[in-house]
py3Dmol code that shows the C-alpha trace and the ligand (Angstrom):
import py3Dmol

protein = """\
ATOM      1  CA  UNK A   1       0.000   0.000   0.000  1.00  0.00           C
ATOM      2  CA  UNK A   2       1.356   3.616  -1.332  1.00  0.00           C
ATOM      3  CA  UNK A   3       1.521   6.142   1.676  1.00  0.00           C
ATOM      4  CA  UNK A   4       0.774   9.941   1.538  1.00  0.00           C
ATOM      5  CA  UNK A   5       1.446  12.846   3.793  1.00  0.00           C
ATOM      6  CA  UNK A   6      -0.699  15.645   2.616  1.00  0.00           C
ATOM      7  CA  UNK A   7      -0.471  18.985   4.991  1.00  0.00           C
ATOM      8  CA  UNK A   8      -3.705  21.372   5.144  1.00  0.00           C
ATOM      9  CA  UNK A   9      -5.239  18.712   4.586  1.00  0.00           C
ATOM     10  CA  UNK A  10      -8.569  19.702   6.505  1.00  0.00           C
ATOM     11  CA  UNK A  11     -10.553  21.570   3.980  1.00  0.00           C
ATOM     12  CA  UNK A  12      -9.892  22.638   0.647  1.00  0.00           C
ATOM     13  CA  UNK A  13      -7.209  22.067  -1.987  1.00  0.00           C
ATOM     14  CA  UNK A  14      -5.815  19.373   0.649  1.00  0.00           C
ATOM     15  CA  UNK A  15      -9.164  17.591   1.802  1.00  0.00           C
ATOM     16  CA  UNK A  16     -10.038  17.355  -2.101  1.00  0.00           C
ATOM     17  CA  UNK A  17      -6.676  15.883  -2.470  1.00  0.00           C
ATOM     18  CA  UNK A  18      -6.915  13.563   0.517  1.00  0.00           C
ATOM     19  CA  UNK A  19      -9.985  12.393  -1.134  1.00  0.00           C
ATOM     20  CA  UNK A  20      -8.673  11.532  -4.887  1.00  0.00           C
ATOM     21  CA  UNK A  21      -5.511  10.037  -3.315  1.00  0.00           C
ATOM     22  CA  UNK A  22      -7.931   7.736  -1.201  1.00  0.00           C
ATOM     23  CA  UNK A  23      -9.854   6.869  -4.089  1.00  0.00           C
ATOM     24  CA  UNK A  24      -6.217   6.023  -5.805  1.00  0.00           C
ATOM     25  CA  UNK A  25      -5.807   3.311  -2.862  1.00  0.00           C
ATOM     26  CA  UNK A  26      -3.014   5.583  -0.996  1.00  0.00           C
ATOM     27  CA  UNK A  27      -3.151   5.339   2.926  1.00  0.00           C
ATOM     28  CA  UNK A  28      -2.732   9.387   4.169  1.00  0.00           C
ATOM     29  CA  UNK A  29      -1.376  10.791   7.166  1.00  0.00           C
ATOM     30  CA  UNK A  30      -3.592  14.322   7.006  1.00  0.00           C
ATOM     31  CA  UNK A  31      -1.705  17.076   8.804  1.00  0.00           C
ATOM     32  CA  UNK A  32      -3.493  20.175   9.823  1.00  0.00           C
ATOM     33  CA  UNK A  33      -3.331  23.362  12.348  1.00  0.00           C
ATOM     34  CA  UNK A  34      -6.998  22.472  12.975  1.00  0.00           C
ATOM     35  CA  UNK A  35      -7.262  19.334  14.484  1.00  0.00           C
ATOM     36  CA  UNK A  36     -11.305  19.161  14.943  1.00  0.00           C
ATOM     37  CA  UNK A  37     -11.565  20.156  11.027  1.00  0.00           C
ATOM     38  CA  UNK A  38      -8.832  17.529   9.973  1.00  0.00           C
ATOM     39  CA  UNK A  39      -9.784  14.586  11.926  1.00  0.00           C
ATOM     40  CA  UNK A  40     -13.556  15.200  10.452  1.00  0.00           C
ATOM     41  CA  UNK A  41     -12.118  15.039   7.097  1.00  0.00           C
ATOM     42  CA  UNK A  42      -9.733  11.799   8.455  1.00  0.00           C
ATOM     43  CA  UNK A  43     -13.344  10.239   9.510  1.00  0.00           C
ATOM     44  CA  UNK A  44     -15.038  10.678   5.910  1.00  0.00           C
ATOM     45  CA  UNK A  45     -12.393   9.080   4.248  1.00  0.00           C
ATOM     46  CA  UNK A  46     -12.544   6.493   6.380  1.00  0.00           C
ATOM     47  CA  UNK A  47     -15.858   5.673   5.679  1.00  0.00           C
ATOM     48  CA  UNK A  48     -15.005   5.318   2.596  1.00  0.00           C
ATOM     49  CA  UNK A  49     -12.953   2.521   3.468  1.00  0.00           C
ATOM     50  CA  UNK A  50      -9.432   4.370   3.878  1.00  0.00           C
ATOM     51  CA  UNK A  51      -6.966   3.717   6.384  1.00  0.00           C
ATOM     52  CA  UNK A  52      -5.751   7.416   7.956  1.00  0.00           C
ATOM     53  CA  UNK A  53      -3.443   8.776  10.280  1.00  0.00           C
ATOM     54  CA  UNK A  54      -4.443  12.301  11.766  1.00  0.00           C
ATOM     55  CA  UNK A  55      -1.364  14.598  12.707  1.00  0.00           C
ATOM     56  CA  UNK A  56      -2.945  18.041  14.403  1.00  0.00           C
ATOM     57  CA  UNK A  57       0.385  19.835  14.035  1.00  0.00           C
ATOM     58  CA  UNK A  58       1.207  23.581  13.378  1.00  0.00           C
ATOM     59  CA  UNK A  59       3.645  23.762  10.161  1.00  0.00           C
ATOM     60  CA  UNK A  60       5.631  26.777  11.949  1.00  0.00           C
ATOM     61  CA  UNK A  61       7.423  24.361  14.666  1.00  0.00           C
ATOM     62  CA  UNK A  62      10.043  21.778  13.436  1.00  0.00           C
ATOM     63  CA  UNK A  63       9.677  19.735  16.454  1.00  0.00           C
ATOM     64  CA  UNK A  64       5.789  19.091  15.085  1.00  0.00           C
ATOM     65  CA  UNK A  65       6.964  18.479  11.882  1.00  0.00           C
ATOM     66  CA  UNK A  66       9.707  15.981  12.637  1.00  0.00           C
ATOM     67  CA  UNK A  67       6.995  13.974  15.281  1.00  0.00           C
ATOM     68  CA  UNK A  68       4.473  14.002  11.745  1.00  0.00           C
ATOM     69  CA  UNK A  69       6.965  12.112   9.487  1.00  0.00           C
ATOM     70  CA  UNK A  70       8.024   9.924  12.632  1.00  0.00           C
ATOM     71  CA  UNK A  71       4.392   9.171  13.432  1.00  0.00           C
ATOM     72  CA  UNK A  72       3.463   8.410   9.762  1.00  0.00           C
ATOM     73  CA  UNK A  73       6.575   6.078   9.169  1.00  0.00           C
ATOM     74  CA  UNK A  74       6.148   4.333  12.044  1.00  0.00           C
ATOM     75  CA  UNK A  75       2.505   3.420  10.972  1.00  0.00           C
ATOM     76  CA  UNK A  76       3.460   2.055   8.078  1.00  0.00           C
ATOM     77  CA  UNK A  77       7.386   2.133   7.702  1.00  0.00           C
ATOM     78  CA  UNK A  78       7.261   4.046   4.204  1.00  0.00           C
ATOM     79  CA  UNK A  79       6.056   7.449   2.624  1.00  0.00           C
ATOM     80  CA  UNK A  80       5.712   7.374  -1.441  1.00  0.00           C
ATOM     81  CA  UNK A  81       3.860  10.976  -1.918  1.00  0.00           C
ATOM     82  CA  UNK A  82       4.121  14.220   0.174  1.00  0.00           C
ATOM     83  CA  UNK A  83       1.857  16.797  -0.569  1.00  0.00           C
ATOM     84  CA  UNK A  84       3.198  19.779   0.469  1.00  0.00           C
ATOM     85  CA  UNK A  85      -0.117  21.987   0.726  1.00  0.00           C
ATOM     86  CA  UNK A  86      -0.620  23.913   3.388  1.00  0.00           C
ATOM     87  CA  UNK A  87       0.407  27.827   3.743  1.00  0.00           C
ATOM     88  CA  UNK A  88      -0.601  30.757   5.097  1.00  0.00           C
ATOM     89  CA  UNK A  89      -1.248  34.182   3.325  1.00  0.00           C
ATOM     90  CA  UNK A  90      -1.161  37.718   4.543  1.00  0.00           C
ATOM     91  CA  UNK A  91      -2.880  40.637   2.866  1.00  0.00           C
ATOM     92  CA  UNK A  92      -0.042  42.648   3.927  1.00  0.00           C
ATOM     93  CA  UNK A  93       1.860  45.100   1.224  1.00  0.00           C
ATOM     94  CA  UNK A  94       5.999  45.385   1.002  1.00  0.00           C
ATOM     95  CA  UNK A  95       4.495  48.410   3.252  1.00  0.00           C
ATOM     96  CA  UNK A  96       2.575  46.732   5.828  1.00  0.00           C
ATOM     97  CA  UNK A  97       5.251  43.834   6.295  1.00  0.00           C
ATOM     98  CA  UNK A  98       5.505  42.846  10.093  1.00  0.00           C
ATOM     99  CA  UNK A  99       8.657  40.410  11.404  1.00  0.00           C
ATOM    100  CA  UNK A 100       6.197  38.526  13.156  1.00  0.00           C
ATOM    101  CA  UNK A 101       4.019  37.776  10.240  1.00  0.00           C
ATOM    102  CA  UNK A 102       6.741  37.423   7.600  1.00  0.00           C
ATOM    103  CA  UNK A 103       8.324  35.057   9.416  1.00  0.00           C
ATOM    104  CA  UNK A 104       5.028  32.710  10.446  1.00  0.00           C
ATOM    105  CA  UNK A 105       4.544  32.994   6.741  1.00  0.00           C
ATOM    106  CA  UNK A 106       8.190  31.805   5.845  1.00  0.00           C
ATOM    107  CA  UNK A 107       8.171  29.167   8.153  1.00  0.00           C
ATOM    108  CA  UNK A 108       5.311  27.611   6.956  1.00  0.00           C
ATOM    109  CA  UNK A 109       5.217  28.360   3.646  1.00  0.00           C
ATOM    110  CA  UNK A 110       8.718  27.365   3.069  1.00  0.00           C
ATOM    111  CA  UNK A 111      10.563  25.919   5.923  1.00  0.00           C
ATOM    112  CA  UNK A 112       8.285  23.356   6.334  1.00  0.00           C
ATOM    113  CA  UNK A 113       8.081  22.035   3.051  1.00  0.00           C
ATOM    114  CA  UNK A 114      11.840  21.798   2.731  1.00  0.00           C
ATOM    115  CA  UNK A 115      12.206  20.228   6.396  1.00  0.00           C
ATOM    116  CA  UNK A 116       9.278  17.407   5.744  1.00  0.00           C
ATOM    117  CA  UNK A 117      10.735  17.096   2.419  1.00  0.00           C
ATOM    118  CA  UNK A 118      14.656  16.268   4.118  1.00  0.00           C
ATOM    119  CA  UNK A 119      12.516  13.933   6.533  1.00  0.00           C
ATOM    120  CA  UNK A 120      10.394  12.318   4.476  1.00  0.00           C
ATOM    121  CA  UNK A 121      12.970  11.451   1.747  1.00  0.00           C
ATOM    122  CA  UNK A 122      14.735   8.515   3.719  1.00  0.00           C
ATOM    123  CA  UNK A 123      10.962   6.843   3.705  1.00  0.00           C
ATOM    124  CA  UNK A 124      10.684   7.307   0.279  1.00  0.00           C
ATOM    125  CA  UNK A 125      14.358   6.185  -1.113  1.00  0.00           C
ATOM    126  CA  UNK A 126      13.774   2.371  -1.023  1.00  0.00           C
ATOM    127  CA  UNK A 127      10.729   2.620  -3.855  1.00  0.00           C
ATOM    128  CA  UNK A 128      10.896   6.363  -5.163  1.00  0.00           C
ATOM    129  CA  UNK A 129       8.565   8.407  -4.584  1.00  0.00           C
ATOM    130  CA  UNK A 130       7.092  12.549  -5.485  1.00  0.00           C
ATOM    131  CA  UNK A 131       6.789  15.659  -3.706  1.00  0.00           C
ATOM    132  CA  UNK A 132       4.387  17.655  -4.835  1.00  0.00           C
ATOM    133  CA  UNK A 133       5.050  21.736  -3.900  1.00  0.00           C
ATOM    134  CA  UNK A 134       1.913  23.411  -3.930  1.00  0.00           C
ATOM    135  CA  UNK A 135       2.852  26.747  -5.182  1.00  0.00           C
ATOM    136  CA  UNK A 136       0.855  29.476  -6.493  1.00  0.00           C
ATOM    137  CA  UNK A 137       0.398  31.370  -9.692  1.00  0.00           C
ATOM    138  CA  UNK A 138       0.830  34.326  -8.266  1.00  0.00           C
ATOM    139  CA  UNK A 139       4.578  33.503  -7.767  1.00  0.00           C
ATOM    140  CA  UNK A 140       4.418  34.832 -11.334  1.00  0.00           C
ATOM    141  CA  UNK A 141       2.039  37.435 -11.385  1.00  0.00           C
ATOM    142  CA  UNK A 142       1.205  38.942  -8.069  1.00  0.00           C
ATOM    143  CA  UNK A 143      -0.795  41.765  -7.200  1.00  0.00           C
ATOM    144  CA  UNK A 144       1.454  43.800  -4.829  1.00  0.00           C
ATOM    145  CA  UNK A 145      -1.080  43.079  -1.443  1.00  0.00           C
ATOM    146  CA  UNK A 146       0.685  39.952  -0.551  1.00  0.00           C
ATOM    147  CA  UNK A 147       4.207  40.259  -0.008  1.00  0.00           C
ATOM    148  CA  UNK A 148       5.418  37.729   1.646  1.00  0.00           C
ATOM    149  CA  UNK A 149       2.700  35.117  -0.221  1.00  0.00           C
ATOM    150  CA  UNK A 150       4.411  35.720  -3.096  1.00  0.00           C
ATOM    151  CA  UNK A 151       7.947  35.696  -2.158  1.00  0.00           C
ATOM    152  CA  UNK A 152       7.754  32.205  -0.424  1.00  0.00           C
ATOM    153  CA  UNK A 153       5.552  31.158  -3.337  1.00  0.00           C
ATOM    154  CA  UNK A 154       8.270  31.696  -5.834  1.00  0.00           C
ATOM    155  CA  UNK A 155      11.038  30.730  -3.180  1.00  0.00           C
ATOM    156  CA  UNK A 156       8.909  27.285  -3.018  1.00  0.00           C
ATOM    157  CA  UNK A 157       9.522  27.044  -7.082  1.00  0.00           C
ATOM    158  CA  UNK A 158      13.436  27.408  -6.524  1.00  0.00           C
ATOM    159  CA  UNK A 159      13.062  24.775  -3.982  1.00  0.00           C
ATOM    160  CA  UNK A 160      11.209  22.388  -6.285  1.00  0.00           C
ATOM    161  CA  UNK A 161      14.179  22.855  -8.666  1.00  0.00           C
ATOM    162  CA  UNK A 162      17.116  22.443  -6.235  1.00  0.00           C
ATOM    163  CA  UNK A 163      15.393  19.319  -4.262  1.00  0.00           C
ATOM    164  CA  UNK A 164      14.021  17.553  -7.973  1.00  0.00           C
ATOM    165  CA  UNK A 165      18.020  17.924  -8.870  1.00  0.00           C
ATOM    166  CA  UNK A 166      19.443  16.881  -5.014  1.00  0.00           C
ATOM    167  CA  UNK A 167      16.855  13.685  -4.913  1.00  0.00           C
ATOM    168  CA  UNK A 168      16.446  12.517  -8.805  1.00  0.00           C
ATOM    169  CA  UNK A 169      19.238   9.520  -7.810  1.00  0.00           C
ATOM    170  CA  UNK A 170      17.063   8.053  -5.749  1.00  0.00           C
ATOM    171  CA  UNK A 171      13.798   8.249  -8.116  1.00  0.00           C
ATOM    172  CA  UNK A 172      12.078  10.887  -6.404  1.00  0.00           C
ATOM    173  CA  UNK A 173      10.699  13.273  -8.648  1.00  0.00           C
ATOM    174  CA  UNK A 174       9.935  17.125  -7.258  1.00  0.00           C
ATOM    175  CA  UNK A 175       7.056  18.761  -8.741  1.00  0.00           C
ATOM    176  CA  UNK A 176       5.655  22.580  -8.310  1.00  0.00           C
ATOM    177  CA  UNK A 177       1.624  22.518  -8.839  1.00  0.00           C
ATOM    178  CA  UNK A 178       0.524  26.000  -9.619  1.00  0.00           C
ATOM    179  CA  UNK A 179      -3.061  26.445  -8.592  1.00  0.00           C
ATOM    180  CA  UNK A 180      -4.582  29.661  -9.938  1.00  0.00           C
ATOM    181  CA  UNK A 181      -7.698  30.693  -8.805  1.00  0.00           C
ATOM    182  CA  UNK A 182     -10.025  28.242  -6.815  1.00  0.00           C
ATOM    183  CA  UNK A 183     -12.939  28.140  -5.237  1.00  0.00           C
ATOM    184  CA  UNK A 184     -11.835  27.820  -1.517  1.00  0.00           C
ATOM    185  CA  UNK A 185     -12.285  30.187   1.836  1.00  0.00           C
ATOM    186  CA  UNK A 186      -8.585  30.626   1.566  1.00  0.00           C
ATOM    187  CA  UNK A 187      -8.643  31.719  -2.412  1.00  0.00           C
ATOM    188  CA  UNK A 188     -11.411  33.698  -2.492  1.00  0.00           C
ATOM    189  CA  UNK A 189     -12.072  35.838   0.982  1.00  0.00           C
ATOM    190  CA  UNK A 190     -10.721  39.220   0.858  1.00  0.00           C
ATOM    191  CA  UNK A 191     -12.969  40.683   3.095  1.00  0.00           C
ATOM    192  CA  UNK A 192     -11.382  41.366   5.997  1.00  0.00           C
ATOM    193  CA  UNK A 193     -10.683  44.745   6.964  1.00  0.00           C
ATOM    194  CA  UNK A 194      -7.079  45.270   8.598  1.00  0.00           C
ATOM    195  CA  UNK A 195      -6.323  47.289  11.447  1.00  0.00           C
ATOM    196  CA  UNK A 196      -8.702  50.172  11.964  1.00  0.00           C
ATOM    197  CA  UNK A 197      -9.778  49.557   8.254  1.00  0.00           C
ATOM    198  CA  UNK A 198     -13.896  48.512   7.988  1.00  0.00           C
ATOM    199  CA  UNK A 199     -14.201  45.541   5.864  1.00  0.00           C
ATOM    200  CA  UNK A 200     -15.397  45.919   2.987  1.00  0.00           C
ATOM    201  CA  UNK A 201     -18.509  43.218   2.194  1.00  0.00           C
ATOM    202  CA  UNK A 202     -18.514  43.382  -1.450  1.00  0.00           C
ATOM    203  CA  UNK A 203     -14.294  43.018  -2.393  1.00  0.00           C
ATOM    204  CA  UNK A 204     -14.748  39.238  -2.399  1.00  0.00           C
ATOM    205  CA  UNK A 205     -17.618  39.295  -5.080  1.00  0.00           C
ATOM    206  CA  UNK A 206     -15.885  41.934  -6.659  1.00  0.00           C
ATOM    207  CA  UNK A 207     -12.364  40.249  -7.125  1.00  0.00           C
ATOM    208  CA  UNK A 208     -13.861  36.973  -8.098  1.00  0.00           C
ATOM    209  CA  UNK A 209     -16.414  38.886 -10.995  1.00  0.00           C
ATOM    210  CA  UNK A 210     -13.276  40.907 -12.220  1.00  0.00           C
ATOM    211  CA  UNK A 211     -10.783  37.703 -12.228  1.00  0.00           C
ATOM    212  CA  UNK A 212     -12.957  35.901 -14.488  1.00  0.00           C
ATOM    213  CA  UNK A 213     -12.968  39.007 -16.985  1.00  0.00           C
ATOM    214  CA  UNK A 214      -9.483  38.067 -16.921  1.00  0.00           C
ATOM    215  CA  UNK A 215      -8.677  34.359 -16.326  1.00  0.00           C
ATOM    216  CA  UNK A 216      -9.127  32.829 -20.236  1.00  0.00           C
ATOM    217  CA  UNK A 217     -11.588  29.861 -19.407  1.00  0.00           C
ATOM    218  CA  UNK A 218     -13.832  32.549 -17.354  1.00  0.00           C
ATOM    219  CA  UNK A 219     -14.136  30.711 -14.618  1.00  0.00           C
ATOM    220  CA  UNK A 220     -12.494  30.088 -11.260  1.00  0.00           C
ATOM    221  CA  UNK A 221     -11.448  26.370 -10.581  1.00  0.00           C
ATOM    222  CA  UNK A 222     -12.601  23.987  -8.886  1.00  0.00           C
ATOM    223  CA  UNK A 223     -10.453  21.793  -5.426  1.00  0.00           C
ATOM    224  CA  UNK A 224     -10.846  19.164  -7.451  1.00  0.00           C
ATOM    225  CA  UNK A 225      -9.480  20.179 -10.662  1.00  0.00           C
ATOM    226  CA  UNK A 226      -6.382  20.561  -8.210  1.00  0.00           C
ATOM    227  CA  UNK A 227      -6.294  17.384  -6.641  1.00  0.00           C
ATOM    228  CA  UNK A 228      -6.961  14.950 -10.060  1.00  0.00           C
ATOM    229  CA  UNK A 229      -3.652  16.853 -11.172  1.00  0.00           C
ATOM    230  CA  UNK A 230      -1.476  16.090  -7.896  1.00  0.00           C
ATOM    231  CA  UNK A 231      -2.916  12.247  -8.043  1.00  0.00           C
ATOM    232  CA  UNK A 232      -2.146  12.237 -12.004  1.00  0.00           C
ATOM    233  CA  UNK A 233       1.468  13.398 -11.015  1.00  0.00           C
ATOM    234  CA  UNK A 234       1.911  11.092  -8.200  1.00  0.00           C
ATOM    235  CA  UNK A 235       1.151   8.638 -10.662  1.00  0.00           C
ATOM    236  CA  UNK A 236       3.202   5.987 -12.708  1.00  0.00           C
ATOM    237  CA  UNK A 237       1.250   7.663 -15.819  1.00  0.00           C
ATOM    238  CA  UNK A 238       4.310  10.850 -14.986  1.00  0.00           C
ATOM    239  CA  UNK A 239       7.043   9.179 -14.205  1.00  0.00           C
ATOM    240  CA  UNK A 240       9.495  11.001 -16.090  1.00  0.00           C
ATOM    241  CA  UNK A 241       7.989  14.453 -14.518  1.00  0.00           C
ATOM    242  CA  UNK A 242      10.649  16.388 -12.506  1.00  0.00           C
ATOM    243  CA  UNK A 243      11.364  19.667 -11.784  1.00  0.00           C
ATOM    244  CA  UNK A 244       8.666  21.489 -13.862  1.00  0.00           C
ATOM    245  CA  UNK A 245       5.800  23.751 -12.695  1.00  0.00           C
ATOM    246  CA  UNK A 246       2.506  22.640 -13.734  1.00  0.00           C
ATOM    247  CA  UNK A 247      -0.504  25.452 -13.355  1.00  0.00           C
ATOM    248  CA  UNK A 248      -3.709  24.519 -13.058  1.00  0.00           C
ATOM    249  CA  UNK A 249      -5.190  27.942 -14.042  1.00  0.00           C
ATOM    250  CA  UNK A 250      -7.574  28.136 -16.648  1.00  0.00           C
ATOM    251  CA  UNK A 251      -5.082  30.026 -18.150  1.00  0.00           C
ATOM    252  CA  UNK A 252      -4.213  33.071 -16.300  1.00  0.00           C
ATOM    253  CA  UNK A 253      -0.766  32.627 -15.655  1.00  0.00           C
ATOM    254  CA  UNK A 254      -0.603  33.522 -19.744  1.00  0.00           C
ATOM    255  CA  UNK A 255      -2.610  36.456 -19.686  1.00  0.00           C
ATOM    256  CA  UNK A 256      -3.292  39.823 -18.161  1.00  0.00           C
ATOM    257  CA  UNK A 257      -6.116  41.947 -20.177  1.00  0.00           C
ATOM    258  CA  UNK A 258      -9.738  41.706 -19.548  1.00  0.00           C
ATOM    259  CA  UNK A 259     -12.334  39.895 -22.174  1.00  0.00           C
ATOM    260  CA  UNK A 260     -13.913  43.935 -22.482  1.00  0.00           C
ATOM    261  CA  UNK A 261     -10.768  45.494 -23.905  1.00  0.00           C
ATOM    262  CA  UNK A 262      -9.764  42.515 -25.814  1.00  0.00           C
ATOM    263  CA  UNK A 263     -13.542  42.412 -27.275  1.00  0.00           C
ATOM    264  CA  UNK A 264     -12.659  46.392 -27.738  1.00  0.00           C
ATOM    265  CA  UNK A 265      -9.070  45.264 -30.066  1.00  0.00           C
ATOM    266  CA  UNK A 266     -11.339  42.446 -31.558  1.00  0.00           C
ATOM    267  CA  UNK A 267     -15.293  43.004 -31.692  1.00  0.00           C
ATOM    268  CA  UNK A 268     -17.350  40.228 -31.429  1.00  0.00           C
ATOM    269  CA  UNK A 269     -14.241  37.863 -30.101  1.00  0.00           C
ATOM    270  CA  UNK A 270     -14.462  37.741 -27.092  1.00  0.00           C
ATOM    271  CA  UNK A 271     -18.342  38.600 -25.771  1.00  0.00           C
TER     272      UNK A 271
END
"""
ligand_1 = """\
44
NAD
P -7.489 26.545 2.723
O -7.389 27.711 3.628
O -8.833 26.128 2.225
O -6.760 25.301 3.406
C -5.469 25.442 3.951
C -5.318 24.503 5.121
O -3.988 24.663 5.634
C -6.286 24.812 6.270
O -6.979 23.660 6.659
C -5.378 25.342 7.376
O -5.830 25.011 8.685
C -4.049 24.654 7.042
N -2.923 25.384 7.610
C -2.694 26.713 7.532
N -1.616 27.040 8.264
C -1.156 25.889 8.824
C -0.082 25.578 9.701
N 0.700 26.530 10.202
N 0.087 24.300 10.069
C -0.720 23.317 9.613
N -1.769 23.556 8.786
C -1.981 24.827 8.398
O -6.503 26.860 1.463
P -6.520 26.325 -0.041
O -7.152 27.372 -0.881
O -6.990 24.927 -0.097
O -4.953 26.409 -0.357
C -4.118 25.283 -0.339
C -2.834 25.625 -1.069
O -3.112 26.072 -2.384
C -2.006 26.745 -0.403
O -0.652 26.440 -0.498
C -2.307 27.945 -1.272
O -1.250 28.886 -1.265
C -2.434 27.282 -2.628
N -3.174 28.107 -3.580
C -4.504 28.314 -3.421
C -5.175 29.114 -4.332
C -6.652 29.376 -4.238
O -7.155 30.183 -5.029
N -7.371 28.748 -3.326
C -4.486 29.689 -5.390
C -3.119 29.463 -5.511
C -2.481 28.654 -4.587
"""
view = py3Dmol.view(width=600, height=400)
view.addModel(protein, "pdb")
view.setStyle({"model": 0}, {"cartoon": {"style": "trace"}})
view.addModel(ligand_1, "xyz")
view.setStyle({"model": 1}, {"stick": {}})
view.zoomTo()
view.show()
């Protein structure tokens, strides 16, 4: 039996990914800050007949980190697929930047994937194995709100490139998966007001109606679009797929002008 270790794995991109890799006969240690959330999702998928660890862990500490891969290896004595999903993100400009947030953000953006990577490795050396580096689109393209998002989001791709290169000898393949925009809590609340800012209750509706004037395929994507591409990689089917960046993106990463001023260039093209 093939073993995953999917972090964030409580809701969104990570519970829809928990899910496919269960249906793909994987056994999944499901790490998550929110341990009510995570072992709810651990208790679905074992309904469904899957046999899961839940590891309530915060990304940020090391010492949490190094217990998950311990725990999970010494369930089942090997690790074939880490999912390296979770991260936090900060609606904070190059202005705003505090230490305190920039570094909870490095450490579990990108710390933590490069520690459970070193750890999980040795589990993963006797049959091969993938990492998959959840990254972000907006490593490429930000929007100049989320500084420190998009820094450890494109430090994340340099990882992918330096670990695919460090582990290739002992068949483990590295890959970055580029969500763009999806349909989670995390992707599409911008609501919150900061500081002594009000919130403001239409920017969520707003940024999702003017993204998909943008995003090619006019739509946002779905968790599950996400997860049928990290089981696909994790899958024999790419097994000569290393250091790359795949996007799942509808096409946004490639474009930047809205379907109105395109329609404007072309009429009748794009309506
Ligand atoms: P989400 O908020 O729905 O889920 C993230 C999960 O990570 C949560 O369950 C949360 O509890 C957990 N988590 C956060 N900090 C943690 C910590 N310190 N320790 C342990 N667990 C922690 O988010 P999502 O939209 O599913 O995003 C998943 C990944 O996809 C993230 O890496 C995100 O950057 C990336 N991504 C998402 C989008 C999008 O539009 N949703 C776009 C690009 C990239």
């Amino acid at each position: 039996m093939k073993v995953a270790l999917i972090t964030g794995a409580a809701r969104g991109i990570g519970a829809a990914t928990a899910a496919e890799f269960a249906q793909a006969g994987y056994a999944l240690a499901l790490l998550d800050l929110d341990g009510d959330e995570v072992r709810r999702t651990g208790k679905k998928l074992e309904e469904i007949g899957a046999d899961v660890l839940t590891l309530e862990a915060d990304l940020s500490s090391l010492e949490q980190i190094e217990d998950a891969v311990a725990q999970t290896a010494e369930r089942w004595g090997r690790i074939d697929a880490l999912i390296n999903n979770a991260a936090t993100r900060e609606l904070e400009t190059i202005r705003e930047i505090t230490p305190v947030n920039w570094q909870r953000a490095v450490d579990v953006n990108l710390t933590a994937p490069a520690f459970l990577s070193k750890w999980s490795a040795p589990y993963m050396k006797i049959h091969g194995g993938v990492i998959i580096n959840i990254t972000s689109v907006e490593a490429h393209i930000p929007k100049g709100v989320c500084a420190v998002y998009a820094a450890t989001k494109a430090g994340l791709l340099g990882l992918t490139w330096e670990m695919a290169n460090a582990l290739a000898g002992d068949n483990i393949r590295v890959i970055a998966l580029s969500p763009g925009a999806i349909a989670t809590d995390f992707g599409a609340d911008y609501s919150g007001g900061k500081d002594d800012q009000p919130a403001d209750p239409t920017l969520s509706q707003d940024m999702r109606d003017y993204s998909e004037t943008v995003i090619p395929m006019q739509r946002w994507g779905t968790v599950d679009e996400v997860a049928r591409t990290a089981r696909w990689l994790a899958s024999d089917e790419a097994s000569y797929i290393t250091a790359t960046e795949i996007t799942v993106d509808g096409g946004l990463r490639h474009t930047w002008m809205t379907r109105e001023i395109k329609n404007r260039i072309r009429p009748g093209e794009f309506e």
